[in-house]
C-alpha positions as CSV (number, residue, x, y, z in Angstrom):
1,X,-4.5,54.8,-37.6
2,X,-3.2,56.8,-34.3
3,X,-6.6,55.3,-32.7
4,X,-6.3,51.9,-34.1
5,X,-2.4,52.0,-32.6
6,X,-3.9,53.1,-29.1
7,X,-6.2,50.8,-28.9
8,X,-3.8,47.9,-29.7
9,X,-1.0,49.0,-27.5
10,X,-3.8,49.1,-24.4
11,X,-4.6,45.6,-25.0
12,X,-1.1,44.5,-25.6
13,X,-0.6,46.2,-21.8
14,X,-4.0,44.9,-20.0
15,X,-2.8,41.2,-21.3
16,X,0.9,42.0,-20.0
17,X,-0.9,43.0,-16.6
18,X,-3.3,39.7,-16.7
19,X,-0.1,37.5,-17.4
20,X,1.5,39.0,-14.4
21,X,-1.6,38.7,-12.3
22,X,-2.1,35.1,-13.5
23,X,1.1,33.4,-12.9
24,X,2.3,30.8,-10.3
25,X,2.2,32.2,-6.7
26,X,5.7,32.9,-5.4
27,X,7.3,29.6,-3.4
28,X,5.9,30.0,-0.1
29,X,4.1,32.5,-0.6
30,X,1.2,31.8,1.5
31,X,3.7,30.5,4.3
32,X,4.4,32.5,7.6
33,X,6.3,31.0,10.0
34,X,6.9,32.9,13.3
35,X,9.2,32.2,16.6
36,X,7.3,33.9,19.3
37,X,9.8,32.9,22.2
38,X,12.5,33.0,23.0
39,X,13.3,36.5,21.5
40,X,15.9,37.0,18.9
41,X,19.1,38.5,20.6
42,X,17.8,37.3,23.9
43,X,20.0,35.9,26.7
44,X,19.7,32.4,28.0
45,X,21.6,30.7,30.9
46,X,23.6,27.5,28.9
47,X,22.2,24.4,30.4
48,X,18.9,25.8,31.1
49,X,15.9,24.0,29.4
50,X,14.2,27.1,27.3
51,X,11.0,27.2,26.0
52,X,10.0,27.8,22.6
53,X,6.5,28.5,21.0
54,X,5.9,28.8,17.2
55,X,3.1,30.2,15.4
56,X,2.8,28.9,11.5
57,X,0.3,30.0,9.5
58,X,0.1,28.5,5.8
59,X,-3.6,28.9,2.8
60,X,-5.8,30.0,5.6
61,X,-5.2,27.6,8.5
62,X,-3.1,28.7,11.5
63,X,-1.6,26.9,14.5
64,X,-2.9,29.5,16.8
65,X,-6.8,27.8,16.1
66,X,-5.8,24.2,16.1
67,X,-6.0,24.6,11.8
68,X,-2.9,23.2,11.5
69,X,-1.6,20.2,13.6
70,X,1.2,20.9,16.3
71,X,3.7,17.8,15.0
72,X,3.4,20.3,11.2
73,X,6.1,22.8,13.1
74,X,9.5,21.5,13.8
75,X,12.2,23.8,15.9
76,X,16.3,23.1,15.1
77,X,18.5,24.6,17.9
78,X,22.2,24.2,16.1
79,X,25.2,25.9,17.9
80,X,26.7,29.2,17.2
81,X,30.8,29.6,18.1
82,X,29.6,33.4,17.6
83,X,26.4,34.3,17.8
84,X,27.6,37.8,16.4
85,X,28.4,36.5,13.3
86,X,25.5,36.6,10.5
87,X,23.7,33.4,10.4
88,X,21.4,31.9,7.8
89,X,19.4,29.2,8.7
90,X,19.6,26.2,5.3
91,X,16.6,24.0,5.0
92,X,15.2,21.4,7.4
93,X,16.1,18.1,6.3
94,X,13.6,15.9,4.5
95,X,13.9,13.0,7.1
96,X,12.7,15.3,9.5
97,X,9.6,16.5,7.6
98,X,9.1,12.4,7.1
99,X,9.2,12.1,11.4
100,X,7.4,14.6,12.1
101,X,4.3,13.4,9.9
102,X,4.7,9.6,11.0
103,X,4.1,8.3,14.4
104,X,8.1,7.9,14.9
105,X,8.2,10.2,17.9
106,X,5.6,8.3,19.4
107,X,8.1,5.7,19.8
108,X,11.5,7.4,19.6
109,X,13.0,10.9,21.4
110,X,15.9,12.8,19.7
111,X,18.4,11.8,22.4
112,X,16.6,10.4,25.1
113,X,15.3,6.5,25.0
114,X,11.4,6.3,25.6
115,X,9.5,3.0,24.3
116,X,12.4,2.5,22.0
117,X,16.1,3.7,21.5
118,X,16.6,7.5,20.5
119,X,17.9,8.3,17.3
120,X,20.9,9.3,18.0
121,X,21.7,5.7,20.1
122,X,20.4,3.8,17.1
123,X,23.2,6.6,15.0
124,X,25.8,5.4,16.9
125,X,25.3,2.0,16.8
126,X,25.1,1.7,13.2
127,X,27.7,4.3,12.5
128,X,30.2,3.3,9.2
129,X,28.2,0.7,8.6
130,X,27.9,0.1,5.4
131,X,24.7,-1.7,5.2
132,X,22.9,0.5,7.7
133,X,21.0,2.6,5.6
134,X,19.4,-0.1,3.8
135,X,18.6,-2.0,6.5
136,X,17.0,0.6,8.7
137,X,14.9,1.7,6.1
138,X,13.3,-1.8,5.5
139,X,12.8,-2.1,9.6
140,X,11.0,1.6,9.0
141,X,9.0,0.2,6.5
142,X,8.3,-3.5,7.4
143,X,8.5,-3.6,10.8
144,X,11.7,-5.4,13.2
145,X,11.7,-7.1,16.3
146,X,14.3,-7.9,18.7
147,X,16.9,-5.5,17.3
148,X,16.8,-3.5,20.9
149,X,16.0,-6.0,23.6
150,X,12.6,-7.5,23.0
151,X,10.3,-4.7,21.9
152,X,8.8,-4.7,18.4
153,X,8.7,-2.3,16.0
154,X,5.7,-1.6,14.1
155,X,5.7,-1.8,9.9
156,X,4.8,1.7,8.3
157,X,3.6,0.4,4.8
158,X,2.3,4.0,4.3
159,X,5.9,5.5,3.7
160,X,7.8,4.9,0.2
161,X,11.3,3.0,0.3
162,X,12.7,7.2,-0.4
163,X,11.5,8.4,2.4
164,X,11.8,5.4,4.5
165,X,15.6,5.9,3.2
166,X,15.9,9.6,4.2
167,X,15.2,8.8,7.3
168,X,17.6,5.6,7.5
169,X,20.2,8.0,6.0
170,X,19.7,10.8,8.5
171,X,20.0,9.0,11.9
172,X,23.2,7.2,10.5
173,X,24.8,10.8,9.4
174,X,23.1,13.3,11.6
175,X,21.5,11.9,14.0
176,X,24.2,12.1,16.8
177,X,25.5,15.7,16.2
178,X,25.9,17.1,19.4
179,X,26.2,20.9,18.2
180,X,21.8,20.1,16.8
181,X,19.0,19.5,18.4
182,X,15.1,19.0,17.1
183,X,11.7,19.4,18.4
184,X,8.5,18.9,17.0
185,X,5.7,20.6,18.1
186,X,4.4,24.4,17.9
187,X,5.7,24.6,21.5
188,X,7.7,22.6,23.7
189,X,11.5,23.3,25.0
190,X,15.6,23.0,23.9
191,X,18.2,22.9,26.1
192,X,21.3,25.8,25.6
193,X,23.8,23.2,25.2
194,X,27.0,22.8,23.6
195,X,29.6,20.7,22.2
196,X,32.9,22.4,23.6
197,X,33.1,24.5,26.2
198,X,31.3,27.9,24.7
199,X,33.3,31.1,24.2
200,X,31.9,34.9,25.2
201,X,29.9,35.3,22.2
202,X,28.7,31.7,21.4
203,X,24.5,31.1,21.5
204,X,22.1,29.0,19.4
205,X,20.6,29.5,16.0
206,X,16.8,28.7,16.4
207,X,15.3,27.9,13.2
208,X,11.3,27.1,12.7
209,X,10.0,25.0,10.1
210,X,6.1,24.2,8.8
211,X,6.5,20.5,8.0
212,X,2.4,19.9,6.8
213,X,1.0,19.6,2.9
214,X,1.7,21.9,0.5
215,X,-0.4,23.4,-2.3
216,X,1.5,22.8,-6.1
217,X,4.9,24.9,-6.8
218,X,4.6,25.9,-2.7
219,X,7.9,24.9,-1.1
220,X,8.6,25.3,2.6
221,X,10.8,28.6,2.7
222,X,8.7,31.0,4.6
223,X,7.8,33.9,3.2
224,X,6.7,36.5,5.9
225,X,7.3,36.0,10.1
226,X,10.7,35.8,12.0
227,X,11.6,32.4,11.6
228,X,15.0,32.6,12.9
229,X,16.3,34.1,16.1
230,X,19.6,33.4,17.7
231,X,19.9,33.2,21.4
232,X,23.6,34.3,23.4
233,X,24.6,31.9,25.9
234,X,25.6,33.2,29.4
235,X,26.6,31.7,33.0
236,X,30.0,30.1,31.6
């Protein structure tokens, strides 16, 4: 009987192992995502263009071999009153992982007008607008032309009316927010900038985001690399 007890209580603890061993990998779990520059606690000049490079590496593939597209990494620089203070980065936006995996930025900068208006000018124009969001997402989606001057704007049948509306939604709300900026790309540059005049211990919170494919039950909160840093301001 002692035996027979044994042998059933190791069986009941190789299945409790197996269980363990078989479940659901963690969210994120195969997600690293890693700011190489600038360095956290570093000290930037404000006004000064700084670069940034981002190494993301996600089920095998890595940036560093080309594995994983540059425009699947996307870098938020948002204002810090005190850079001192503890800071937690919250999630990217949805809208931005939907830019960053169209051909929007072919078209359109963050601030700056290119072959068409920047977000944030088409943000303020349609600001409190009721209808906005509903209309920029079916220009998004099917295409406009002679909205800014007499450029075109090509359809993008490929995106759902929910993610065409994230996007709408965004630039109306967000898009103009002085104290964030966005880039997309593994590297590239932000500028130290900000809102109000900046205080002794104001800086920028730099966050890096993986904004590719996921596997099932994955989500984008990274689970190993230093995907934060936050940069002090000098020079005012």
């Amino acid at each position: 009987m002692t035996l027979k007890i044994m042998v059933l209580s190791l069986a009941a603890a190789a299945g409790a192992a197996f269980a363990v061993h078989a479940e659901a990998p963690a969210p994120g779990k195969n997600l690293s995502v890693d700011i190489t520059a600038p360095t956290d606690r570093s000290r930037l000049p404000w006004g000064s263009q700084a670069p940034y490079a981002v190494t993301v590496n996600y089920d095998g593939k890595s940036t560093k071999f080309g594995e994983i597209p540059s425009n699947d990494v996307v870098l938020r620089a948002s204002f810090l009153a005190n850079a001192d203070a503890p800071s937690k980065a919250g999630p990217l936006p949805e809208a931005l992982v939907q830019i960053s995996r169209s051909n929007c930025s072919g078209c359109h900068d963050f601030t700056a007008n290119s072959a068409g208006p920047s977000f944030a000018a088409i943000g303020k124009r349609y600001a409190g607008q009721a209808a906005a969001v509903g209309m920029l997402a079916g220009h998004i989606r099917n295409g406009s032309h002679g909205s800014w001057g007499s450029g075109s704007m090509p359809p993008h049948p490929d995106m759902n009316p929910a993610q065409a509306a994230a996007i709408a939604q965004w630039i109306v709300t967000q898009a103009g927010d002085p104290a964030v900026q966005y880039a997309i790309g593994k590297s590239g540059a932000f500028r130290m900038s900000a809102p109000t005049k900046p205080g002794p211990r104001a800086g920028m919170l730099i966050s890096a985001f993986y904004t590719g494919p996921l596997k099932p039950d994955d989500t984008r909160a990274a689970a190993a690399g230093r995907n934060t840093v936050v940069v002090f301001g000098t020079g005012l």
